[in-house]
Each structure stands twice: as structure tokens, then as C-alpha cells.
LUMKOLMI-663096 format. One record per residue: x, y, z of N, C-alpha, C in turn; residue in one letter. Coordinates in steps of 0.1 Angstrom, whole numbers, always signed. Example, Ala and Ser with C-alpha at 12.3 -4.5 7.8 and 13.67 -1.06 7.14 Angstrom:
BEGIN
   n_x   n_y   n_z  ca_x  ca_y  ca_z   c_x   c_y   c_z type
  +132   -57   +78  +123   -45   +78  +132   -33   +78    a
  +128   -22   +71  +137   -11   +71  +129    +0   +79    s
end
This chain:
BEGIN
   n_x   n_y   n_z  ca_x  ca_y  ca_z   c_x   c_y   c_z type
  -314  -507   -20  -302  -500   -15  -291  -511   -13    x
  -281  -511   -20  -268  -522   -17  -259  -518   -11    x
  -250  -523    -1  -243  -518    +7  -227  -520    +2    x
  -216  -508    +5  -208  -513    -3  -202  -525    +2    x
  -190  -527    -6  -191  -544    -7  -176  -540    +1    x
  -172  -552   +11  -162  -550   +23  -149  -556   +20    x
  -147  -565    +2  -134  -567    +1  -128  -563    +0    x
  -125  -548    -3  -113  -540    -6  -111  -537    +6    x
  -117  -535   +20  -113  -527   +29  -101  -533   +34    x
   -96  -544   +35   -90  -548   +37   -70  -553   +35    x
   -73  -550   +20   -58  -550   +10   -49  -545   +20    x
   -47  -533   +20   -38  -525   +30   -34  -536   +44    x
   -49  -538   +53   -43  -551   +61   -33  -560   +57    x
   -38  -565   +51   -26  -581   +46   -16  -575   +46    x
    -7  -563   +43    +5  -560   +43    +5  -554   +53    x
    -1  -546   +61    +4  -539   +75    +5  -547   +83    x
    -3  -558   +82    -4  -573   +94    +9  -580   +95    x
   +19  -576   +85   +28  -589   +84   +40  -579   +93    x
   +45  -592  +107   +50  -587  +117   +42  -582  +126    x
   +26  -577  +124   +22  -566  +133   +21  -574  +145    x
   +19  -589  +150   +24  -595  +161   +37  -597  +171    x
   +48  -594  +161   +57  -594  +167   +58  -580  +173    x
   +53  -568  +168   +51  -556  +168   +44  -554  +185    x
   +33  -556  +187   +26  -557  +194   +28  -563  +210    x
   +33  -577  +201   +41  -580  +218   +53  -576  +222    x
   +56  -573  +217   +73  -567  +220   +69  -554  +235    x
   +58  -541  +220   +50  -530  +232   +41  -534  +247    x
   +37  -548  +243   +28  -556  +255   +19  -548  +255    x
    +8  -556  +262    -3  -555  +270   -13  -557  +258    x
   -12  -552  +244   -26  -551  +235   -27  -564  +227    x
   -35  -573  +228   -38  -585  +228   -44  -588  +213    x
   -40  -591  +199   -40  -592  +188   -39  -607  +186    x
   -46  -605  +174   -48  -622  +164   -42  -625  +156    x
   -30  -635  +152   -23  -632  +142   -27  -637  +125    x
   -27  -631  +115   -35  -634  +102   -29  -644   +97    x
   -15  -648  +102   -12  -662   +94   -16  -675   +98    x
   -27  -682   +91   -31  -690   +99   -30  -706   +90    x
   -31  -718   +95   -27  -724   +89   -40  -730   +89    x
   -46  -746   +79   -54  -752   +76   -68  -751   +90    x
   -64  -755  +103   -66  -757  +113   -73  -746  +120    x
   -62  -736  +118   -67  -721  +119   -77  -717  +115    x
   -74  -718   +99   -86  -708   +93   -97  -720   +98    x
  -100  -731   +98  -115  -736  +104  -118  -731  +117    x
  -107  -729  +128  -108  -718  +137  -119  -706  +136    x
  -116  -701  +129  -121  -687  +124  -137  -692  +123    x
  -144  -700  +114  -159  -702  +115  -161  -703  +132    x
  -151  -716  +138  -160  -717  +149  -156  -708  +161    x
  -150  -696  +162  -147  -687  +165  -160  -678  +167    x
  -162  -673  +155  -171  -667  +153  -184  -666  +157    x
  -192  -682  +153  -201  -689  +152  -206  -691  +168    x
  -194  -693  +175  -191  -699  +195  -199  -687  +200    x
  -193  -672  +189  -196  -662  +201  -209  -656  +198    x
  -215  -659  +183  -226  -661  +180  -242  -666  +189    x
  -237  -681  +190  -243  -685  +199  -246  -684  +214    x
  -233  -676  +219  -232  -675  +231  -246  -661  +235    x
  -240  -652  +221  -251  -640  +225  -260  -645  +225    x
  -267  -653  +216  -280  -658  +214  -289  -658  +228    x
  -276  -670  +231  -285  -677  +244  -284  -668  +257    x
  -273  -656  +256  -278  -649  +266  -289  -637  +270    x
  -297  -638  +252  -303  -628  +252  -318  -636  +250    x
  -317  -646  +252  -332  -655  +249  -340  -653  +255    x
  -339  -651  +263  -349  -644  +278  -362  -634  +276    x
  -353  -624  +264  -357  -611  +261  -360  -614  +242    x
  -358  -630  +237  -356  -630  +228  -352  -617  +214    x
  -343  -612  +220  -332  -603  +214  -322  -609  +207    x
  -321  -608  +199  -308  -610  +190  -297  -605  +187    x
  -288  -610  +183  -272  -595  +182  -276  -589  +173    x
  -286  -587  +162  -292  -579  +150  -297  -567  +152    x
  -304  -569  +163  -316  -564  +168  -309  -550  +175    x
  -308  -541  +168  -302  -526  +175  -308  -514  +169    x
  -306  -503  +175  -311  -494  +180  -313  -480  +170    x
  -308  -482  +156  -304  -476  +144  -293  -466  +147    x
  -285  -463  +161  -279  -455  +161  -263  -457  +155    x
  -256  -451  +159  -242  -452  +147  -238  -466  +148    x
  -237  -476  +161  -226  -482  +164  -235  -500  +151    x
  -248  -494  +145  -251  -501  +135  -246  -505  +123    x
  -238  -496  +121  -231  -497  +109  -213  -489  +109    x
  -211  -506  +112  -198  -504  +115  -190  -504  +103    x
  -179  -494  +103  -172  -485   +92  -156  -482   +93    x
  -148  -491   +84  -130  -492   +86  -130  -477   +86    x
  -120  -470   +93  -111  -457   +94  -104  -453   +86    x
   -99  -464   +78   -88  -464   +68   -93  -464   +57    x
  -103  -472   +47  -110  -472   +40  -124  -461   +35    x
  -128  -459   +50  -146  -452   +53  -153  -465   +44    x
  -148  -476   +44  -159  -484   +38  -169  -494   +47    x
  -177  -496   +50  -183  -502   +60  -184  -514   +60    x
  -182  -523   +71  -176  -536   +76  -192  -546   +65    x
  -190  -557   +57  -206  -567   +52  -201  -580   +59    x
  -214  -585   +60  -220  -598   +64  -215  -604   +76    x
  -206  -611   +77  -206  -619   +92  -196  -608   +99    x
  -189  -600   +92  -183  -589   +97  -188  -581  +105    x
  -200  -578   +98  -209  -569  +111  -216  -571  +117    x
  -219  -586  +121  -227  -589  +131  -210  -599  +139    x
  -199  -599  +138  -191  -601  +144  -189  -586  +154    x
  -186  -575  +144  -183  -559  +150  -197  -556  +162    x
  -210  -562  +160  -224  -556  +165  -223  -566  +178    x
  -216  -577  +181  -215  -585  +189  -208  -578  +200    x
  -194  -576  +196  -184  -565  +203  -186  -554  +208    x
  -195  -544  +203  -198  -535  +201  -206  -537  +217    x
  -218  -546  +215  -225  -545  +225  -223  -553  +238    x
  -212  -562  +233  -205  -566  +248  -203  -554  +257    x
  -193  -550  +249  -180  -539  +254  -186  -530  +258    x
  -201  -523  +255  -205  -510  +254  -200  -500  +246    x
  -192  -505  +233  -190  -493  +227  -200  -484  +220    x
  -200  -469  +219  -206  -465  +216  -204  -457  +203    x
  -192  -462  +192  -189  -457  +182  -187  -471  +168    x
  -191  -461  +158  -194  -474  +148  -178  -473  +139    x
  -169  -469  +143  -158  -466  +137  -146  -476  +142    x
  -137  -494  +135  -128  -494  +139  -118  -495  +127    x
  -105  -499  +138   -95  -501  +123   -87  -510  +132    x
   -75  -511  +120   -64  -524  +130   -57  -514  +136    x
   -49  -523  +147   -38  -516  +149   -29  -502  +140    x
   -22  -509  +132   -11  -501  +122   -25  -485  +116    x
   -34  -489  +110   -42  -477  +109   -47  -466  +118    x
   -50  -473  +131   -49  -461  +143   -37  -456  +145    x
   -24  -464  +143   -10  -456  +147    -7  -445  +133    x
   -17  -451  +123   -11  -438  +111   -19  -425  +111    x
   -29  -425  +121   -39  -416  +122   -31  -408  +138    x
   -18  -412  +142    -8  -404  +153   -22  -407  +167    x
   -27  -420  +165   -37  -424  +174   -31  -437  +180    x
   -32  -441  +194   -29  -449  +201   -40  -459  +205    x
   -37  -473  +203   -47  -483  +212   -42  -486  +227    x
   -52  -483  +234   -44  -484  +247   -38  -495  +253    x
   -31  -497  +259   -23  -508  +266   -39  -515  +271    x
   -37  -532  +271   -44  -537  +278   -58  -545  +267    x
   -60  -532  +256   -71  -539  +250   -72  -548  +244    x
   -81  -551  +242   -86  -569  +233   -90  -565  +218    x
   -88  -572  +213   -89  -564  +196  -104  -580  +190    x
  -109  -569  +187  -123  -579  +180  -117  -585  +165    x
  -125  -596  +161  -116  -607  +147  -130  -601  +140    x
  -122  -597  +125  -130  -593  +112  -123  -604  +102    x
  -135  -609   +93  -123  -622   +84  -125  -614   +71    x
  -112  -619   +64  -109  -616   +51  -111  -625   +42    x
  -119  -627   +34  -119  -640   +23  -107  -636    +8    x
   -96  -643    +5   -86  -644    +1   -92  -653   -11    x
   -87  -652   -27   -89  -658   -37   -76  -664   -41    x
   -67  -673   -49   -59  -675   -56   -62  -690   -66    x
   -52  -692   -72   -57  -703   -80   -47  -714   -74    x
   -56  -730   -79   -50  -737   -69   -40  -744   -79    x
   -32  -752   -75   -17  -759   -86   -22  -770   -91    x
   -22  -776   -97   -27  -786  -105   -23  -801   -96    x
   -13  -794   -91   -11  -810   -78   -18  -808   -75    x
   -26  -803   -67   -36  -802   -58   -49  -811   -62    x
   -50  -816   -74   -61  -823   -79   -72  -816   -81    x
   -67  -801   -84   -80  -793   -84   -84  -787   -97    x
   -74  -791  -108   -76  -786  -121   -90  -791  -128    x
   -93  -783  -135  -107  -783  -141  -109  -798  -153    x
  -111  -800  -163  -116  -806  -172  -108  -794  -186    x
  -107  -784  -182   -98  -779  -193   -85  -772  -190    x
   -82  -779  -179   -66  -780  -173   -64  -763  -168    x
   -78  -762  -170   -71  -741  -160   -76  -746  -146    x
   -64  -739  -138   -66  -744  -123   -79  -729  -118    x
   -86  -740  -112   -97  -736  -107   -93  -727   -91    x
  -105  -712   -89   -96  -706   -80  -102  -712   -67    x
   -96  -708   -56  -102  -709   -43  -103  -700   -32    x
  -107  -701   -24  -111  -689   -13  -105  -693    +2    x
   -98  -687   +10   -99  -691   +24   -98  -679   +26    x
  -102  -680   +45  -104  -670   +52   -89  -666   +63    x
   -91  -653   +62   -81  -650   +69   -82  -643   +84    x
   -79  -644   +94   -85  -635  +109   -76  -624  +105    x
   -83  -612  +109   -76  -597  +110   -84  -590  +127    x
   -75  -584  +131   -77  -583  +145   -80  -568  +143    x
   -91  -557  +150   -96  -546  +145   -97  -539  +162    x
   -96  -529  +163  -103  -523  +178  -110  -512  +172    x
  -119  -512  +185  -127  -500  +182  -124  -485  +188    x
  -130  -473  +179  -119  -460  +184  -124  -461  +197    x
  -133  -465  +206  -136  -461  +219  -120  -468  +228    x
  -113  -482  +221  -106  -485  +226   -90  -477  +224    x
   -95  -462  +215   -84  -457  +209   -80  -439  +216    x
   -64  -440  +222   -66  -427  +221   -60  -416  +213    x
   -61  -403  +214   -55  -393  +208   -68  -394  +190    x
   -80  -398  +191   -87  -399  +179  -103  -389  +184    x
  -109  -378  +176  -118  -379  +185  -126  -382  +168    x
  -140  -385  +177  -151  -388  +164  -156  -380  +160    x
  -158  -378  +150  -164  -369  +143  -180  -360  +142    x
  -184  -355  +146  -198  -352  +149  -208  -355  +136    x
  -219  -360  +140  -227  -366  +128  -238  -361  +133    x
  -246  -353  +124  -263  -351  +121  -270  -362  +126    x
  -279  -359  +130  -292  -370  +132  -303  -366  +127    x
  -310  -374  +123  -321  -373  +112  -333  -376  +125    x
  -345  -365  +129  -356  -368  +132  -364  -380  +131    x
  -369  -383  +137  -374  -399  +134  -384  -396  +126    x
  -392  -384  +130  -399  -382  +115  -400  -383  +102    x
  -384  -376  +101  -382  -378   +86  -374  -392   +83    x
  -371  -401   +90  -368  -413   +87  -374  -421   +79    x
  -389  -419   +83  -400  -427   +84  -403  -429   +64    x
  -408  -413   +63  -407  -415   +44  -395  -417   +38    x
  -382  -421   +41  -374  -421   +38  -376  -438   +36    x
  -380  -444   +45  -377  -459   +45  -391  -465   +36    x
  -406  -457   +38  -418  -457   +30  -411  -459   +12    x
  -401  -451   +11  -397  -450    -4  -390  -458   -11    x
  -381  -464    +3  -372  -479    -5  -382  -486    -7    x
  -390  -493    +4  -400  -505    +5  -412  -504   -14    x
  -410  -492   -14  -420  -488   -23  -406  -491   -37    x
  -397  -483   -39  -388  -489   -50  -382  -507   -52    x
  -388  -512   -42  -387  -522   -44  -391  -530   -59    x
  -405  -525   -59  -412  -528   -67  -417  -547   -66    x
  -424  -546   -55  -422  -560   -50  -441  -562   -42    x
  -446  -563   -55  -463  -563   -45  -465  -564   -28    x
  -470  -553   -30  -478  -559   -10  -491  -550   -11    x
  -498  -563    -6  -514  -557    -1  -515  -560   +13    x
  -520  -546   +21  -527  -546   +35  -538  -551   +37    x
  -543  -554   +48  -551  -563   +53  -553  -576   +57    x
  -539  -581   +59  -545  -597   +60  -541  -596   +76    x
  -545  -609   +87  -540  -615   +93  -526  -614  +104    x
  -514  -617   +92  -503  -619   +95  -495  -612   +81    x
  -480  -611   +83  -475  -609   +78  -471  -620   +71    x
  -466  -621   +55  -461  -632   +49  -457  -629   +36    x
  -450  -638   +27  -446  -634   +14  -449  -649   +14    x
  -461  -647    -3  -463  -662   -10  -455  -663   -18    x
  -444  -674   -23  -439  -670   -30  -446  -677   -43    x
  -454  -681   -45  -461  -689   -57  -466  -672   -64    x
  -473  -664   -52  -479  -650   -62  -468  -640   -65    x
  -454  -645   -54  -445  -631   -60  -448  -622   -53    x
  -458  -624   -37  -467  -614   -32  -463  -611   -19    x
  -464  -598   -13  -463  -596    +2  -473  -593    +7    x
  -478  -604   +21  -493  -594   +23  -489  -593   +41    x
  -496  -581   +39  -495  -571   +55  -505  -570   +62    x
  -502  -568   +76  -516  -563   +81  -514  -554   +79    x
  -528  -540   +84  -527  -528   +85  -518  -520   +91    x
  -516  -509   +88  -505  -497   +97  -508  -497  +112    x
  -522  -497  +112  -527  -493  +124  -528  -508  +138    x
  -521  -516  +133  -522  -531  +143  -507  -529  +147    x
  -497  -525  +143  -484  -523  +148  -486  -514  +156    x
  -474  -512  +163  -471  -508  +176  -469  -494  +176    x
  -458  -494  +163  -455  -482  +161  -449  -479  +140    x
  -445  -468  +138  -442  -469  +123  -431  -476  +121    x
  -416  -478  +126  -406  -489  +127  -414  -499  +127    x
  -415  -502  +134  -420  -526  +133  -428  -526  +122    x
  -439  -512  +114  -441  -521  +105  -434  -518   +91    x
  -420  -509   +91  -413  -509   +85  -407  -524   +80    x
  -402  -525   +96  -390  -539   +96  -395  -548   +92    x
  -414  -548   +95  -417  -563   +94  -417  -566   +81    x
  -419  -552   +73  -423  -554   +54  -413  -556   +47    x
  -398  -547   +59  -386  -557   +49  -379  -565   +51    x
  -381  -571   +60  -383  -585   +64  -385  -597   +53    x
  -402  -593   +49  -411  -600   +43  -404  -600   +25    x
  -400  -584   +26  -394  -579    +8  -381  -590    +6    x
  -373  -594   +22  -358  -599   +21  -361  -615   +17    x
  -371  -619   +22  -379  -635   +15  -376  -636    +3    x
  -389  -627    -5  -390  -620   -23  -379  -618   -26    x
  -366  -617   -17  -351  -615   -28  -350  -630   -32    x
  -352  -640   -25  -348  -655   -29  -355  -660   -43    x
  -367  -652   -45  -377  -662   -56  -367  -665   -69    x
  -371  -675   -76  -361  -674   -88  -361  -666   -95    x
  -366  -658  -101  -363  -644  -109  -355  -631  -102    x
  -353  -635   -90  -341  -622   -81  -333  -630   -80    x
  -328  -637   -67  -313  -645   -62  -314  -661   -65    x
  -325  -661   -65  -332  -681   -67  -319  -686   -56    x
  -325  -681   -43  -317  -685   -30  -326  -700   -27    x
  -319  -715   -28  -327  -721   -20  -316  -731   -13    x
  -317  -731    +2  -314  -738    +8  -313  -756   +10    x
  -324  -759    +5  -330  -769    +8  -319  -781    +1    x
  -309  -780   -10  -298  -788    -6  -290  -793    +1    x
  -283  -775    +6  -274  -781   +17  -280  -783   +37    x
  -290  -774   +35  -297  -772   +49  -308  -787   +51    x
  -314  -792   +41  -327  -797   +38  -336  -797   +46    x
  -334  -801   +63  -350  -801   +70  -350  -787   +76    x
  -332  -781   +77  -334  -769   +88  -334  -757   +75    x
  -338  -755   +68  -336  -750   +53  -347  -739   +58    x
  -357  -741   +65  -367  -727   +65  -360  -717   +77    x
  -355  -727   +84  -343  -718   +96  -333  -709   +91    x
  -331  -718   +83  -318  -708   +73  -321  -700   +66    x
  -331  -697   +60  -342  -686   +54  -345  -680   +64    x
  -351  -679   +72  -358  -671   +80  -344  -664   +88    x
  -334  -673   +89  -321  -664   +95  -318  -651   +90    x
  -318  -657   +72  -315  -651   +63  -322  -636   +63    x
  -337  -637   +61  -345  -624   +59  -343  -617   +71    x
  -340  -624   +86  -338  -615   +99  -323  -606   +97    x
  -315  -612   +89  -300  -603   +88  -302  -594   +77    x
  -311  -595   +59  -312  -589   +54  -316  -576   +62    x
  -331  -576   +68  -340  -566   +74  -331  -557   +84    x
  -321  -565   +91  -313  -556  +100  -300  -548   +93    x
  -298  -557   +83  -287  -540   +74  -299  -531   +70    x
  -305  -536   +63  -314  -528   +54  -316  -514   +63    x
  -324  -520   +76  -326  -511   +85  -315  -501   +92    x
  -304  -508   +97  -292  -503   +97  -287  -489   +86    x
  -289  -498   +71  -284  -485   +64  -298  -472   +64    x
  -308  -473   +67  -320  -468   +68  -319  -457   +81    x
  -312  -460   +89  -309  -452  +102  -322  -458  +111    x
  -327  -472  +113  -342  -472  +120  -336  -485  +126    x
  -342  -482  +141  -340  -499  +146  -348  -512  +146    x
  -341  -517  +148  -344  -532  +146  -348  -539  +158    x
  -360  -542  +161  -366  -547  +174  -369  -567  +171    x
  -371  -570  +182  -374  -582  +177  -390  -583  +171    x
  -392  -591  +164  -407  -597  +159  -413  -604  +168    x
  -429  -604  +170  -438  -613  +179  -435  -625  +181    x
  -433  -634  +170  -430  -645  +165  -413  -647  +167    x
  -404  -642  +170  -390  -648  +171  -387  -656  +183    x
  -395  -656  +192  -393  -668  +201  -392  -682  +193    x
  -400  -682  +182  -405  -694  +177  -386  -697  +173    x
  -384  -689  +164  -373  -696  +159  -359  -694  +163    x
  -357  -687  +180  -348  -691  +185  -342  -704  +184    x
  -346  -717  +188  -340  -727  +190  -336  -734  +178    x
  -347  -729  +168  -339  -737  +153  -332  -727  +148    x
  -330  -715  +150  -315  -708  +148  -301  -718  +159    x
  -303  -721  +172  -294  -721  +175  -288  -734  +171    x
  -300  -746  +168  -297  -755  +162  -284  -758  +150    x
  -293  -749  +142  -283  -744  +127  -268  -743  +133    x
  -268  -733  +141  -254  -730  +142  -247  -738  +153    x
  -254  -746  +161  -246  -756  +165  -241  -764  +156    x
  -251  -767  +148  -246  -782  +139  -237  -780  +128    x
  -234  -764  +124  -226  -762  +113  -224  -748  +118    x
  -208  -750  +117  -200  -735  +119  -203  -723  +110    x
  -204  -731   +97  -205  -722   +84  -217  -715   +83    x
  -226  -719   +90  -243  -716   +87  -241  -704   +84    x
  -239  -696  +100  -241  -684   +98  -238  -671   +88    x
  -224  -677   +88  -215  -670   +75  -223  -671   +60    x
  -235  -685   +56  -233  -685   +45  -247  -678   +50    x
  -257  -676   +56  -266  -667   +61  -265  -652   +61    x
  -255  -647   +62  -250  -637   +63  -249  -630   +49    x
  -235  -638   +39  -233  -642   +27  -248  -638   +19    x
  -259  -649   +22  -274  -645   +12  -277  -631   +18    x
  -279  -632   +29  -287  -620   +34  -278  -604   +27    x
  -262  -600   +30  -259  -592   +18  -264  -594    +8    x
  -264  -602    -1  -268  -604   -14  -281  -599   -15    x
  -293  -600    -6  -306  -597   -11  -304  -581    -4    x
  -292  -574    +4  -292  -557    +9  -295  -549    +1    x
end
């Protein structure tokens, strides 16, 4: 299951944004980010993100809980207003951060200008959560960036867009949504793991994927706790098997080199939590994630980008 993909949600932004600061403070009180940002800024934006990343981390280490780690209910899969397209990668565990600061309890935001076109109000006072846009164009040939066959090669920066969530909104109400029995969750998620098409034999030990056999091996049903964990743990294990070289040929070990299994294992814990997310099942922590608290936090101390390009693989293998 792929999730859809979150660059379009944003088009409409770039042009509603322009002014929407001068807009905003003029009304006062609602506290916005402004998208024009210059060199300095947009590296802002990683360590922005990354700061408050870490900050969750370490205040949930105790319980070793993670900002991933949620409860399958709506506020998991967070979804633009304007679009209905749902927020990918550092986006949503930027929205899952907020979400669970604040206590919101809806998975629905937008910017400013799209709650005012919905005859919906953000109230005076609120703080607006940062969603980044990655921007493409090509670069000028001054720039020393032209290719070997003189076509200028393109480039990407990131842009801040400032989003609230509807609990921060009024005159909007939410829409009533079905809930699915946990029952019937359960074959629902049995059928992805199974369309994978991605060997696993029960019985061993521990959970693991070799990647020499291409193999997942599990313990039994009956050593888990419950049917979730040993969902999460198998796609978990399947989010590994996305890296082998015949799927993504994800390997770290260039740019990460010693912390490279950190950044993997980052990787399969973000896969497993969309996956699960779009599954409607929560995401608890694993026995074993104590272990790799500290070389997550490592990663992301030592490089702003980690996360983002963590994030980045782990969509890729959703």
C-alpha cells in the first residue's frame, strides 16, 4: 500500500502564502511562519524540525515511546482540508509531534487562507505548526551548476508553510467517520503482510530479516502479546526487505557509515508506523527500542538532515 504522495498538496499554498504574513499581523494574535525564506532560513527549517524531534524523543525515553508510536486513531494520519491529500514523511511526524503536544484530537489541518475559504476562523492567539515544501527549479549556469552537456541541472529547496489544526479552528465541524472493529482490522492487515510477497517463516527466536536469504523469520503468534505487535513487528521486519537491492537498494553506509544501521532501523520504525497508520492499527513501541534510543538521538544530533532523509526512505519503502 503507497500512500499518496504530498507534493501537490501544497501548490495553492505558495500563492495563498504570499502576503499571508502581513495579513495575519495586521488581525494579531495568530502567530504564523513566513514561506519566504532566505539561504539561512531554509537550513532553519532542518534544524527546526529535527530540535523538536529530539526534544520529543528525550521526553518520552523514560517510557521509551516515540513520536511514531500512536494509537491508530484519526489524529495518525494527518490530511490537508484543501486538498484531502494526506500530509508524507517528515510532514507527518512533524503534524504527529503537534498533534500530541497540543492534545489535538483531529487529523485534519490547513493553512490559514484555506480555513478562511471554508467561512472557518483560526482563533486569535494560536500557534500554527511548520509543514515543509520541497520546491524544484533549474539552476543558471552562473551558478557553476551546469552539467557536462551545458543543460542546467535542477535543484530542490525547502520552503516553511505554517498549517493549524481544525481543533485550533472555529465555525468548522469534523466530519463523522466509521470505525472499523478491531476485529476486522486484524485480516485486513494479515492480507497486506501476505501481498507483500516477501518470505516469512514462524518459529524462530527473535524477529529478523536476513537479507542474504531475502527472508523474514518470526516467532510464533502465540509469544506476542497481542495480534497488533505481531503485526507491527512483521512490518517492521517487511520495511528492512524494502532496502534489498532488487526493491529500493536503500544503503546507508555511505553517507551514515558507522551510524548506518541506526539509520536503517530509523528507517523500518517510520516505514512500520505509516504502514500501520494507513492500516488503522497502533503502533506501540518494540521490546528492543530501548536499545536504539541513543543511537537515534545521536543521528539526529549530529545531522539535521537525518531525519528527513529517514523519513524520505521510509515513504519510499510505504
Amino acid at each position: 500500500m503507497r500512500r499518496m504522495s504530498g507534493q501537490g498538496e501544497f501548490r495553492e499554498d505558495v500563492e495563498v502564502h504570499k502576503g499571508a504574513d502581513r495579513l495575519h499581523s495586521a488581525q494579531g494574535g495568530v502567530h504564523t511562519d513566513s514561506p519566504t525564506m532566505d539561504t539561512q532560513d531554509r537550513t532553519d527549517v532542518y534544524t527546526r524540525i529535527t530540535s523538536e524531534i529530539i526534544a520529543d524523543i528525550e521526553a518520552g525515553a523514560d517510557e521509551w515511546r516515540m513520536l511514531w508510536h500512536h494509537d491508530g486513531s484519526s489524529i495518525a494520519h494527518p490530511t490537508n482540508i484543501s486538498s484531502g491529500k494526506a500530509y508524507c514523511g517528515v510532514n507527518t511526524l512533524a503534524l504527529w509531534i503537534s498533534a500530541q503536544a497540543h492534545g489535538f484530537r483531529s487529523d485534519i489541518w490547513g493553512t490559514y487562507r484555506q480555513w478562511q475559504a471554508l467561512d472557518a476562523q483560526v482563533r486569535k492567539g494560536e500557534r500554527a505548526s511548520t509543514v515543509v515544501l520541497w520546491k524544484e527549479f533549474a539552476a543558471r549556469s552562473d551558478d557553476d551548476a551546469v552539467g557536462d552537456d551545458e543543460q542546467p541541472q535542477r535543484r530542490r529547496f525547502a520552503r516553511a508553510f505554517s498549517v493549524f489544526n481544525s481543533s485550533q479552528v472555529e465555525g468548522f465541524t469534523l466530519p463523522t467517520t466509521p470505525i472499523l472493529p478491531h476485529s476486522e482490522r486484524i485480516p485486513h492487515a494479515e492480507a497486506f503482510i501476505g501481498a507483500l510477497g516477501i518470505p516469512v517463516s514462524f518459529g524462530a527466536d527473535a524477529a529478523l530479516y536476513r537479507i542474504d536469504l531475502d527472508h523474514i523469520f518470526m516467532p510464533d503468534f502465540d509469544v506476542f502479546c497481542d495480534a497488533v505487535a505481531h503485526v507491527g513487528t512483521c512490518v517492521h521486519e517487511a520495511a528492512h526487505a524494502t532496502g534489498a537491492e532488487h526493491r529500493l537498494d536503500r544503503d546507508f553506509t555511505k553517507r551514515f557509515t558507522r551510524q548506518a544501521l541506526a539509520v536503517e532501523e530509523l528507517t523500518a520504525e517510520l516505514a512500520a508506523a505509516y504502514i500501520l497508520a494507513d492500516l488503522g492499527l497502533a503502533h506501540h513501541p518494540r521490546p528492543d527500542h530501548a536499545a536504539y534510543v541513543a543511537s537515534w538521538l545521536k543521528v539526529l544530533k549530529d545531522d539535521a538532515r537525518a531525519i528527513f532523509t529517514a523519513a524520505s526512505k521510509a515513504q519510499a519503502a510505504d
